[in-house]
Every structure is written in C-alpha cells, then in structure tokens.
C-alpha positions, 0 to 999 in steps of 0.5 A, a space after each residue: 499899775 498893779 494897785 488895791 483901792 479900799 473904797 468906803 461906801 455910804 452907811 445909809 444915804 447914798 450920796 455919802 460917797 466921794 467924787 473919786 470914790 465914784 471914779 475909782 469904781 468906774 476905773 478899776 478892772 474889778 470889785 471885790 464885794 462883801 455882799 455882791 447884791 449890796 454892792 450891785 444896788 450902789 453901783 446901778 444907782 452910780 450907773 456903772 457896770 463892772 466886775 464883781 466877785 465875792 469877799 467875805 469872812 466867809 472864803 476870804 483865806 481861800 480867796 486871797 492867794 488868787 486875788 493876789 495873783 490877779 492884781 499882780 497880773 497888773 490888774 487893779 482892785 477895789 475892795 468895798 463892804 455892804 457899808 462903811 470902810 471895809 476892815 472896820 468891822 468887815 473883812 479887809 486885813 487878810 487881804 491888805 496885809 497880803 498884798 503888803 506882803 507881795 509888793 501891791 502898793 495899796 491905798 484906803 480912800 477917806 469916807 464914810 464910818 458908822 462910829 465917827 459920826 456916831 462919837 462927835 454926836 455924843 456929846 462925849 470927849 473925843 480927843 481919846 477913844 476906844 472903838 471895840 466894834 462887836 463884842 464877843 458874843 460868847 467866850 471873852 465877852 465878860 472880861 473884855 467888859 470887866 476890863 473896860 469898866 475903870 476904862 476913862 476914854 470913851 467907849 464905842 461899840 457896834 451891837 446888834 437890834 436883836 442883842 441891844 438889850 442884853 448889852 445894856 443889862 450887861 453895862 449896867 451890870 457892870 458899870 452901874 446904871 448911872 453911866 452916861 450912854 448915847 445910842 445912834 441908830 440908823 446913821 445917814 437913813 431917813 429914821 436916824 436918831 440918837 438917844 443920850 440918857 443913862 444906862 437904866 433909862 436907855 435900858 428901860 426905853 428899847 426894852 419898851 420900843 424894840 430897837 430896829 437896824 445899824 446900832 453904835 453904842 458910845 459910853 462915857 469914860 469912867 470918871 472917878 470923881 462920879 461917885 455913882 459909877 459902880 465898879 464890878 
C-alpha cells in the first residue's frame, strides 16, 4: 500500500523511540533521511538494515517528483530527520503536501520534539504558546522580534551554541532585561539542563560559560501588569 510514515526520531537518548516507530523502520521499502550517517548510526544501534537516500533543505524540490513516483509504484516510505519530528524545523512540508496533492495517504507518528519537553519544564504557561523555531538570521529577524515583544503567550525558539548570546542581547534589547527566560540545552543527553533566570543573568551566565549543543529558548509572556518589562 502506497503510504508515506513521518517517524520521529530521538533528540538525545536513543531509547526515546516508539515501539512502532522501531517496526515501522524495519517494514517500509525505504528511508528518506536528513543526514543518511545520523540515520545510519539509529539504525544499527536498532539493528535494521534498510534503504536509505537523502532528503534535505538541500535537493529537496529536486527530489520530491521521484520520490512521488516511487511511493506511487506502491512502495512505502518513511521520512525521518537527524533528530525530533521531521518538519518541525527540518524539511518534511514540500514533500507531505506533495503527496497530499497526489493521492498518497500520509501519516505522522507521535514522538520525540525538542520544544515540548523544553516548555513543560519551564515553568512558564502552557495552555497558550507560540513556537517561532529559528529566527531569521538577517532580513526580518528584527521585526518579528519587535512584533513578539507585547506577545502575552509564551515564546519558544530554536537558537544556535554559537548565536545563544547575540539573541539574548537581542531579547533584552527588546524586551527588557527583567523578562523571565528559561533555557533548555542538550534535551535527553547525559549534560541535559535547564537554567531559569532572567534575561540579564541568563546573559551574563553563557557570556561566562559558553554554551555547547541543541538550545530552546522559552520566554515568559508579556504581562502588562510587570511594570519592569520594557517595551521597544
């Protein structure tokens, strides 16, 4: 039966996988993979062997129409990325909708995300949220910013090691240096933590100890009752 499976795949400890994820990559007719080495790493740990081919940001429009056609031939497919669900952040809507468009019935698993976790162990509210992933990292990134500053859900973005400080010199900017932050690095890994503070002392902490690995950054909702915040 012609079928494309979106299977998450753990973010850090590999035993974060389903039972029928782990099936599901043993049954299909071939993987699509972000990165086929990541992928390969999972599947020998899982001890299955199975076709892979790439499918990234990359060749993903130059890819798709075949893919299309191989599922259509009455294969069935499982997209998976390095980590996490695959179009959260990682390419999967081109080729979803694609298949949509052609008639492939197509079904995401349930599984691992790096934001979830991240929120629930913020502390922050979680019955209303935004999830804005990466920032653009030029053109844009300041207004989106400037339009989130008086946002009252919270805030949760992906962020680079390498760009973590720039982005919380950005929020204070913005948003004052008093605004509530919770940062979750390494989700699921053996050096997993999470440091709540505010803007200005998560600032001043990783300016000190220079962050490594996977970052979600959680802001507190502006509340205009908190005098402090300060609008930009």
């Amino acid at each position: 039966m012609s079928k494309l499976y979106i299977i998450p795949t753990p973010v850090g400890n590999l035993e974060d996988i389903t039972l029928r994820a782990i099936r599901l990559l043993g049954e299909v007719d071939f993987i699509l993979a972000e990165d086929t080495r990541q992928t390969g790493k999972l599947l020998q740990h899982l001890s299955i062997q199975k076709r892979m081919q790439p499918f990234h940001q990359h060749n993903e429009h130059r890819n798709t129409p075949q893919i299309i056609k191989q599922i259509q031939s009455g294969m069935t497919a499982a997209l998976v990325s390095d980590a996490g669900t695959p179009g959260i952040s990682d390419p999967a809507y081109l080729l979803v909708k694609s298949c949509i468009d052609s008639g492939i019935d197509v079904e995401c698993l349930p599984g691992a995300t790096a934001f979830v976790p991240a929120l629930v162990q913020s502390g922050f509210s979680t019955d209303k949220f935004v999830f804005e992933g990466f920032l653009p990292h030029k053109k844009g990134r300041q207004k989106r910013l400037g339009e989130l500053v008086t946002e009252t859900r919270t805030l949760i973005f992906y962020e680079s090691p390498f760009r973590l400080i720039k982005f919380l010199s950005e929020l204070e900017s913005f948003m004052g240096g008093t605004r509530q932050v919770a940062i979750s690095r390494e989700i699921s890994k053996i050096y997993h933590e999470t440091r709540r503070d505010t803007v200005t002392n998560l600032l001043i902490h990783f300016t000190n100890h220079p962050p490594k690995g996977e970052i979600v950054v959680v802001v507190e909702g502006y509340d205009k009752n908190k005098t402090t915040d300060t609008i930009q």
